[in-house]
LUMKOL-277706 format. One record per residue (C-alpha): residue number from 1; x negated, y, z negated. Coordinates in nm, 3 decimals. Example, Ala and Ser with C-alpha at 12.3 -4.5 7.8 and 13.67 -1.06 7.14 Angstrom:
! LUMKOL-277706
> num/u/v/w
> 1/-1.230/-0.450/-0.780
> 2/-1.367/-0.106/-0.714
END
This chain:
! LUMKOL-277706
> num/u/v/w
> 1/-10.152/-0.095/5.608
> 2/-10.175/0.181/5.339
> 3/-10.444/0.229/5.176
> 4/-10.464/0.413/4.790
> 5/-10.522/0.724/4.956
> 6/-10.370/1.078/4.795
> 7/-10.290/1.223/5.065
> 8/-10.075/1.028/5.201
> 9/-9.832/1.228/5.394
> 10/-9.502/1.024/5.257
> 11/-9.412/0.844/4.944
> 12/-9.711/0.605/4.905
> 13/-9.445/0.380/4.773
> 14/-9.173/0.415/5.090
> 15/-9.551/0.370/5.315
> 16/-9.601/-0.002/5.154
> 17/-9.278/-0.152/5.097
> 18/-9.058/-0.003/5.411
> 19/-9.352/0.012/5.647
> 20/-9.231/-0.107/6.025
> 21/-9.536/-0.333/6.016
> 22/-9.489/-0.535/5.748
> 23/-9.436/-0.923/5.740
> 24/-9.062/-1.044/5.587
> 25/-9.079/-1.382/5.452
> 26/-8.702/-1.474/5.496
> 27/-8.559/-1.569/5.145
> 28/-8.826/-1.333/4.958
> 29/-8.813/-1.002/4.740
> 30/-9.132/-0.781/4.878
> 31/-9.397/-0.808/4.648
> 32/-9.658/-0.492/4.621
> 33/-9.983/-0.476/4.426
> 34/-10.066/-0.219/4.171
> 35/-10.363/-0.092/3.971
> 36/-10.302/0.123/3.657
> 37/-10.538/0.404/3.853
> 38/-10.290/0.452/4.138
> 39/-10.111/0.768/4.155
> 40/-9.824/0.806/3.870
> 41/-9.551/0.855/4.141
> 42/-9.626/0.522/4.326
> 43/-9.599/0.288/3.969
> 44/-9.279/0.515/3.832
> 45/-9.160/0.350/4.124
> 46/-9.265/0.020/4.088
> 47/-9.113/0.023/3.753
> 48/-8.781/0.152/3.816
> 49/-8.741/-0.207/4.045
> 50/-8.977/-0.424/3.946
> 51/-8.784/-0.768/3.870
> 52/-9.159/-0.941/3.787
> 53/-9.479/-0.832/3.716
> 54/-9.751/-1.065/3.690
> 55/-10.168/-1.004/3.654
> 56/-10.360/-1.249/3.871
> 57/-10.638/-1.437/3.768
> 58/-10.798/-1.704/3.889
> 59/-11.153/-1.935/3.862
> 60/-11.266/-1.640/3.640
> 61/-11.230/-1.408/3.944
> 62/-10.943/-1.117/3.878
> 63/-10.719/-1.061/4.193
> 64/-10.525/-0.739/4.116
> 65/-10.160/-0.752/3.984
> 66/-9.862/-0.763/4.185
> 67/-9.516/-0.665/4.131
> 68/-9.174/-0.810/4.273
> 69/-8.926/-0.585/4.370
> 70/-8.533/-0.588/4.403
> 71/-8.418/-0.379/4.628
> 72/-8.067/-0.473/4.608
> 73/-7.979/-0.074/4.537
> 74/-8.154/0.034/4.844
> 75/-7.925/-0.235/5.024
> 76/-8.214/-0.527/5.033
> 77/-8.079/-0.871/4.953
> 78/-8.262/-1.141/5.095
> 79/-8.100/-1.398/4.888
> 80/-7.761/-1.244/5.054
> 81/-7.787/-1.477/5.382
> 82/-7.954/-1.790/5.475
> 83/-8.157/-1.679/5.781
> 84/-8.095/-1.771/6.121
> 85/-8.205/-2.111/6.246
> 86/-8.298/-1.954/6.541
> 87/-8.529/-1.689/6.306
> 88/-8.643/-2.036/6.130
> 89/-8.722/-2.230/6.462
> 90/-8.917/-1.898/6.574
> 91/-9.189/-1.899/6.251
> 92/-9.220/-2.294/6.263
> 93/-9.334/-2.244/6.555
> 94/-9.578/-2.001/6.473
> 95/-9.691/-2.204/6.194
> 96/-9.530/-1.904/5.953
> 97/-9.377/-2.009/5.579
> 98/-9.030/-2.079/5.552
> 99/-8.902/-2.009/5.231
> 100/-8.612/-2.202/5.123
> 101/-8.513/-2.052/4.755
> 102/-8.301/-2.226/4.559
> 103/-8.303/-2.540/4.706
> 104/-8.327/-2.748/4.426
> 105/-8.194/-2.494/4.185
> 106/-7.996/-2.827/4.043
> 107/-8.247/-3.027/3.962
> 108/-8.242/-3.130/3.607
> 109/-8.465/-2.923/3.333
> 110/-8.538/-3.292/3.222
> 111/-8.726/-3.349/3.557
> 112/-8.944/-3.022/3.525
> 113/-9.033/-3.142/3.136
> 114/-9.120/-3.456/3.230
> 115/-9.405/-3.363/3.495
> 116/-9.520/-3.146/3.254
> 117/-9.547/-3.379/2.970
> 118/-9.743/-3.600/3.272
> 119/-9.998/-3.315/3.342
> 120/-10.095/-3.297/3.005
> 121/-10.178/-3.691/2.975
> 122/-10.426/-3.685/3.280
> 123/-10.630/-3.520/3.112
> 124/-10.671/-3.774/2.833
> 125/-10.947/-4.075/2.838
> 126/-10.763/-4.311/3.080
> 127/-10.447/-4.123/3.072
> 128/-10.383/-4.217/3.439
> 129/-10.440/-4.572/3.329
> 130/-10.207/-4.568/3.028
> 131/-9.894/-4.402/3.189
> 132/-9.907/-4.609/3.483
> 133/-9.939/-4.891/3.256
> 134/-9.617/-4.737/3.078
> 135/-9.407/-4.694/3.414
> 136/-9.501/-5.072/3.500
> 137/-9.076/-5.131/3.463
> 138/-9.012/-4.872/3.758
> 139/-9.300/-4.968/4.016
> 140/-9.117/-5.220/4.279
> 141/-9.258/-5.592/4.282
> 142/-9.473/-5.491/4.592
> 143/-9.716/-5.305/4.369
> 144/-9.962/-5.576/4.113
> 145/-10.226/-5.539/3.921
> 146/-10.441/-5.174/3.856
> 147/-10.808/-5.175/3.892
> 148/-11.058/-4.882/3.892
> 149/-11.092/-4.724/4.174
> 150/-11.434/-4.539/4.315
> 151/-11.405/-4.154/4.415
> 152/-11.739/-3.949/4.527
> 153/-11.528/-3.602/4.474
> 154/-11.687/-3.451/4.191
> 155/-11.406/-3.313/4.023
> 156/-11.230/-3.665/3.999
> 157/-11.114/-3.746/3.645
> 158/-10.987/-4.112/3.700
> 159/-10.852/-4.300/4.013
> 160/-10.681/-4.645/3.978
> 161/-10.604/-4.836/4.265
> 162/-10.287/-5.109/4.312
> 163/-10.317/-5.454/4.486
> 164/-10.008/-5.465/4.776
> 165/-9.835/-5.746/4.896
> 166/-9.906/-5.594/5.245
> 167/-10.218/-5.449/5.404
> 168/-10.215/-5.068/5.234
> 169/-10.442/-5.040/4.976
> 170/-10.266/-4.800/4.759
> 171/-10.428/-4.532/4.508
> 172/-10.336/-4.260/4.276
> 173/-10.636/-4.032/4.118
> 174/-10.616/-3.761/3.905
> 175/-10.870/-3.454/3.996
> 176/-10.923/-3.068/3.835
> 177/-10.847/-2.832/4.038
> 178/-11.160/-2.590/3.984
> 179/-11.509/-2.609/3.805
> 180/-11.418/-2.358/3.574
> 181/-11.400/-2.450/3.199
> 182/-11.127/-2.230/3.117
> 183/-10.884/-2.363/3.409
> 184/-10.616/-2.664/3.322
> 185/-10.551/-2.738/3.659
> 186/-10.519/-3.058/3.748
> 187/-10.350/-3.271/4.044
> 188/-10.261/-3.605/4.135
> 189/-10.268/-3.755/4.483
> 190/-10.088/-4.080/4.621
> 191/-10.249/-4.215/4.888
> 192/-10.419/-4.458/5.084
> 193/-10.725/-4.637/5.181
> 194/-11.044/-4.446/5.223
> 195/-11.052/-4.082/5.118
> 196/-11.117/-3.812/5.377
> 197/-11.142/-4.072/5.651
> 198/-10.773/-4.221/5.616
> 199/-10.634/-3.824/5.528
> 200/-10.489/-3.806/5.869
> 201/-10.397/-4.187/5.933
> 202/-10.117/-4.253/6.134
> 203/-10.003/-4.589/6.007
> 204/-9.698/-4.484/5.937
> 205/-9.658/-4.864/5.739
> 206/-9.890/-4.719/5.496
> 207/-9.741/-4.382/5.488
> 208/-9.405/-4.541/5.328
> 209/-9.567/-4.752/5.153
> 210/-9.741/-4.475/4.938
> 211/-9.410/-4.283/4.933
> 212/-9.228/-4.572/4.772
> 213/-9.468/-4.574/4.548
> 214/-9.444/-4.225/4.470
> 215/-9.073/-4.201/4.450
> 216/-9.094/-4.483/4.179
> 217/-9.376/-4.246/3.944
> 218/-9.383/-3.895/4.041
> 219/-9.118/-3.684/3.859
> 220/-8.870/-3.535/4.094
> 221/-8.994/-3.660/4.397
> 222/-8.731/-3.950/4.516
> 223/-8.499/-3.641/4.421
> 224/-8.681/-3.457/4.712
> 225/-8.799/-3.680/4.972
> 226/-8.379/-3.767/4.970
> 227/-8.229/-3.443/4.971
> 228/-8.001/-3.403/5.252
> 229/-8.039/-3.054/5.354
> 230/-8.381/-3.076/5.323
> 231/-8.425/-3.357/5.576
> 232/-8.190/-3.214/5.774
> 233/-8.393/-2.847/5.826
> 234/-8.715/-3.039/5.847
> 235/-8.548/-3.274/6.147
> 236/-8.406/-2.973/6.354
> 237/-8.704/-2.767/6.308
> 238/-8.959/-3.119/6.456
> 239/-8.697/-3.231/6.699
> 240/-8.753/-3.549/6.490
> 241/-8.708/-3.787/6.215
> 242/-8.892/-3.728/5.975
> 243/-9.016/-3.865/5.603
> 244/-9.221/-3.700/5.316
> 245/-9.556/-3.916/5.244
> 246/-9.855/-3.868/5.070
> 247/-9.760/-3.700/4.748
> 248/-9.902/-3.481/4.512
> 249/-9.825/-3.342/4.215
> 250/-9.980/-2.993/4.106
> 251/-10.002/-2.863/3.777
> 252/-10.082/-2.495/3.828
> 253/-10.246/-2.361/3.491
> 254/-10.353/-2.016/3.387
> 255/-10.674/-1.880/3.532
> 256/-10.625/-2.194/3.807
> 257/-10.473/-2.205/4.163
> 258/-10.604/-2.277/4.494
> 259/-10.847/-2.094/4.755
> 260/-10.727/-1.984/5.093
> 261/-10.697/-2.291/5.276
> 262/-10.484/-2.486/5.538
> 263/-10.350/-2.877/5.547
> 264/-10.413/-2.944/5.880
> 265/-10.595/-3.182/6.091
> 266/-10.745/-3.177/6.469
> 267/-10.471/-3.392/6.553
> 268/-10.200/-3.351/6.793
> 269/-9.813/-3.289/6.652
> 270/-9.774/-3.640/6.818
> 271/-9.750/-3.885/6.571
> 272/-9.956/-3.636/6.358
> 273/-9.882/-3.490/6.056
> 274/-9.625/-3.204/6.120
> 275/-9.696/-3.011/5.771
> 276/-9.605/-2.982/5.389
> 277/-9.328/-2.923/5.183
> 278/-9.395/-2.806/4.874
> 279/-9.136/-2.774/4.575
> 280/-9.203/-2.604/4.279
> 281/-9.061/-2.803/3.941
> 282/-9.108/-2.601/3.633
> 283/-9.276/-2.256/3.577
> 284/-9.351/-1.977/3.821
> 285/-9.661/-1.994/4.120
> 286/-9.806/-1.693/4.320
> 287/-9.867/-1.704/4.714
> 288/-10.033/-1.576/4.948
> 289/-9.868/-1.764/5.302
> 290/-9.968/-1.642/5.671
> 291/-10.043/-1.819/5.973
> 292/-10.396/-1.884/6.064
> 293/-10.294/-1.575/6.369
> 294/-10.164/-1.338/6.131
> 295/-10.479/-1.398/5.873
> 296/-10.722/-1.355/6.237
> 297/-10.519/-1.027/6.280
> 298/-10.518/-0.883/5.875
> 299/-10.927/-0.948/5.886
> 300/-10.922/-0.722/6.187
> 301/-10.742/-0.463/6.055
> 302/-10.954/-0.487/5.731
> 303/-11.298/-0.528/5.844
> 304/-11.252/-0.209/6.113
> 305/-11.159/-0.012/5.782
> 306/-11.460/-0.169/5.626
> 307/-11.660/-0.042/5.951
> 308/-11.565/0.267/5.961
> 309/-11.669/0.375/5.582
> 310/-11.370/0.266/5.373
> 311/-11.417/0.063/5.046
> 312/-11.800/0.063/5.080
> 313/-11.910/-0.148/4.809
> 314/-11.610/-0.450/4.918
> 315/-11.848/-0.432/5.238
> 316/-12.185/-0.457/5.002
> 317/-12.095/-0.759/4.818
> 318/-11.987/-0.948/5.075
> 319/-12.270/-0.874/5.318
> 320/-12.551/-0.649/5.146
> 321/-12.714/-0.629/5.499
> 322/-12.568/-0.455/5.766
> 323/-12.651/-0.614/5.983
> 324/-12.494/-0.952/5.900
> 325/-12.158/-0.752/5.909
> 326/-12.192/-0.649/6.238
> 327/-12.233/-1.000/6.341
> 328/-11.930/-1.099/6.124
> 329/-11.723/-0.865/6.307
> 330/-11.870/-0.951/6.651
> 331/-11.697/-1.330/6.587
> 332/-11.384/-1.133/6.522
> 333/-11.391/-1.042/6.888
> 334/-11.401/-1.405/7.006
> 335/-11.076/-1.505/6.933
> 336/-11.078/-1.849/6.976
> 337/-11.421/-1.900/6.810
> 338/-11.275/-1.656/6.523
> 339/-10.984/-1.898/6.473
> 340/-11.249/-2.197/6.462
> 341/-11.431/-2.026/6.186
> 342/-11.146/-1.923/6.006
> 343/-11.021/-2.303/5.999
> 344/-11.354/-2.457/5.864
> 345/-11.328/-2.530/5.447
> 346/-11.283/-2.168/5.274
> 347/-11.248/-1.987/5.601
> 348/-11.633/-2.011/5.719
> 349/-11.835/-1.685/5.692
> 350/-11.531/-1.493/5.609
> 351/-11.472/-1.703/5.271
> 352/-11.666/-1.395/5.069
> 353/-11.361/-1.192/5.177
> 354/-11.077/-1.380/5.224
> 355/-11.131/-1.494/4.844
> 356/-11.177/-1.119/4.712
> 357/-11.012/-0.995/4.468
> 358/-10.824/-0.753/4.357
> 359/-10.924/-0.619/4.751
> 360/-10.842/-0.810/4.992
> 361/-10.580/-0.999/4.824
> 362/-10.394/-0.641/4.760
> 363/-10.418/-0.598/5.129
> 364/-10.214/-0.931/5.185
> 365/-9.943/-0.864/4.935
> 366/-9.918/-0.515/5.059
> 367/-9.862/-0.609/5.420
> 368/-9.562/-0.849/5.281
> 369/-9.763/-1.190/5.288
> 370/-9.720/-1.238/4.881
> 371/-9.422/-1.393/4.736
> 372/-9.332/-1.600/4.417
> 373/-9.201/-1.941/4.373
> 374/-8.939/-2.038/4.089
> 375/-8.842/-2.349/3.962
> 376/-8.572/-2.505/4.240
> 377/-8.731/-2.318/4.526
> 378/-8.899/-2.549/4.829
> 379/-9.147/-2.379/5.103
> 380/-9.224/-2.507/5.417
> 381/-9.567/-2.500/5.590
> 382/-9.585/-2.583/5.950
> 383/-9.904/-2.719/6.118
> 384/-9.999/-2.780/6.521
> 385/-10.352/-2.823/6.459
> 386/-10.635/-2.643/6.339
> 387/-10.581/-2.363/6.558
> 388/-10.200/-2.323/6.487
> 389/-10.150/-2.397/6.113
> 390/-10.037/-2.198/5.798
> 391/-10.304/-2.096/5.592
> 392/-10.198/-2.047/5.228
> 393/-10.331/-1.915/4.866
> 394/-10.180/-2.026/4.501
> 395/-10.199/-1.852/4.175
> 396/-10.036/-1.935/3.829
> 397/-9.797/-1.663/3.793
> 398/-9.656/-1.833/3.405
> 399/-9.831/-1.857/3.079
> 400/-9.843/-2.185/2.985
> 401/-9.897/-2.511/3.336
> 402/-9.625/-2.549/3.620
> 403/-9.550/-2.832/3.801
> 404/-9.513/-2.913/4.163
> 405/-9.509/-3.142/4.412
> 406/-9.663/-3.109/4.747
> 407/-9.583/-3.375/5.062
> 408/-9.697/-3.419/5.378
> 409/-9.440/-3.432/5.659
> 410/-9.436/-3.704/5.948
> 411/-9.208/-3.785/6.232
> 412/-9.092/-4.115/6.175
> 413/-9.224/-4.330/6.500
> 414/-8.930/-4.523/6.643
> 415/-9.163/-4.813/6.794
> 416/-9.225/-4.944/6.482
> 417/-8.875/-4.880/6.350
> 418/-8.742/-5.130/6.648
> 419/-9.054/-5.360/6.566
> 420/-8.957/-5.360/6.222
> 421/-8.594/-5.483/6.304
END
């Protein structure tokens, strides 16, 4: 990909945005990044089509701004056509993001305000406590009495737990996002028996249970998990029947967002978790979205420029010695042990970089892996294991906290569907 050279023998502009070797997210303007020292010709034309420009910060750490771009002049409409299901089928399978924009464009305003008026109680001394005490009318007889529930993750602000007329032993727990003092974030998972351990259960019993549960407390989310056209792209692309479990609801704030990370499991698609399907509710998120492939490839590309003498001091801070570059690019040349590494919690050795900014995550917008998310629009993030999965970064592209929901996506197991008739 370009780099901010001056010499550049076309339009550095024309280089970036119409290069032959960029990624298209179907559904998605192109989205560039941009420093106020770049050559004046290159940001006069940013500005003459910029439909968003947004600064990136996050955990304290500043990651460049980016710019999104409508091209509609130059005869660029990706909203223009919904893309082929073929096209669709193609980047599922390569564990790619599938954008669908719009989606929920009717949702109700109401919904959006409500999570956010949600987000802002967690954060209160027992606030999980209190508004599930408030929502007691909508919660289904199955679900009794709260109790505290235990959490060892660090960054847990309260989790209750219900008592179930069945086996599940169902939870919701509130959590920041980041250590950072000056980051709102916050989330809050439904789930199921023991944390970590019971992530990737397959008891698909439990699974509904915790969705019914969700449904009846998370704003928008019964909205979701019912939407027909939804399902129905979900079902073609798994060759399945599938259901939306595990909820979450995400409350992107200023300065917050997540690392580059994946949601997959050493599991087989079998009766495994087949990805997420995330849905953004109110307010604006920034993403960086690439299978766990394309990110192997981009860290190539990016650590033989570091090799060969460009952007010096990116290749100083991450690895002062020498030496322990050259044995961070000699795992690049192991492909499957690359992919390994790149799959453990913030990408292994490679977290230093993958989580640079403005650098590195310049070099992923610019080579078309950045895109926005609006209230209404859904995305779509395929796993097949650890070595086939979509690996993914968040920012808070508003002022002020969105609100999201994320959901893991099963196949619905037809064994205990007969059973259960």
């Amino acid at each position: 990909m370009a780099s901010r050279r001056k010499d550049t023998p076309a339009p550095l502009f024309d280089e970036i945005v119409f290069s032959p070797d960029r990624e298209m997210v179907p559904g998605s303007r192109r989205v560039v990044s941009f420093d106020q020292q770049d050559e004046e010709d290159y940001l006069k034309a940013i500005e003459e089509v910029a439909s968003l420009k947004v600064q990136l910060r996050r955990r304290d750490h500043d990651h460049g701004a980016w710019a999104e771009l409508d091209l509609t002049a130059s005869g660029i409409n990706p909203l223009r056509h919904a893309p082929d299901p073929a096209l669709l089928a193609e980047r599922w399978n390569a564990a790619r993001p599938i954008l669908l924009p719009g989606l929920f464009a009717d949702i109700p305003t109401e919904i959006g305000d409500e999570g956010l008026a949600l987000g802002a109680r967690l954060t209160e001394p027992d606030g999980l406590k209190r508004w599930l005490e408030s929502q007691r009318g909508l919660l289904p007889a199955e679900f009794g009495l709260l109790s505290r529930g235990h959490s060892d993750d660090p960054r847990c602000i309260e989790k209750r737990a219900f008592k179930h007329t069945g086996e599940t032993a169902p939870w919701l727990m509130s959590t920041r996002l980041s250590d950072s003092p000056d980051d709102a974030s916050v989330r809050l998972r439904v789930s199921f028996g023991r944390e970590v351990e019971d992530d990737a259960s397959s008891d698909q019993e439990a699974h509904l249970t915790v969705t019914r549960l969700a449904e009846s407390l998370l704003p928008g989310a019964l909205r979701i998990d019912l939407d027909r056209e939804l399902l129905g792209k979900v079902n073609d692309l798994t060759e399945g029947e599938t259901y939306l479990t595990q909820h979450i609801g995400y409350w992107n704030a200023p300065n917050g967002g997540a690392l580059m990370h994946h949601d997959a499991f050493d599991e087989p698609d079998n009766g495994g978790q087949r990805g997420v399907v995330y849905t953004q509710l109110a307010g604006t998120t920034a993403w960086l979205a690439l299978s766990i492939e394309d990110l192997a490839d981009r860290l190539v590309d990016y650590c033989e420029f570091l090799d060969q003498g460009g952007a010096e001091w990116v290749r100083k801070a991450i690895w002062p010695d020498r030496r322990d570059f050259e044995r961070a690019m000699a795992r690049t040349h192991n492909r499957r042990a690359f992919l390994k590494e790149l799959a453990l919690p913030g990408c292994g050795k490679f977290a230093g970089l993958v989580n640079l900014g403005p650098d590195f995550t310049s070099f992923l917008a610019d080579a078309g892996h950045a895109f926005f998310l609006r209230a209404g629009d859904s995305l779509l993030m395929p796993s097949h294991g650890l070595d086939r999965c979509l690996m993914h970064s968040v920012f808070c592209a508003s002022d002020t906290p969105t609100y999201a929901i994320s959901a893991a996506l099963r196949t619905r197991s037809t064994v205990l569907d007969a059973t259960a008739g």
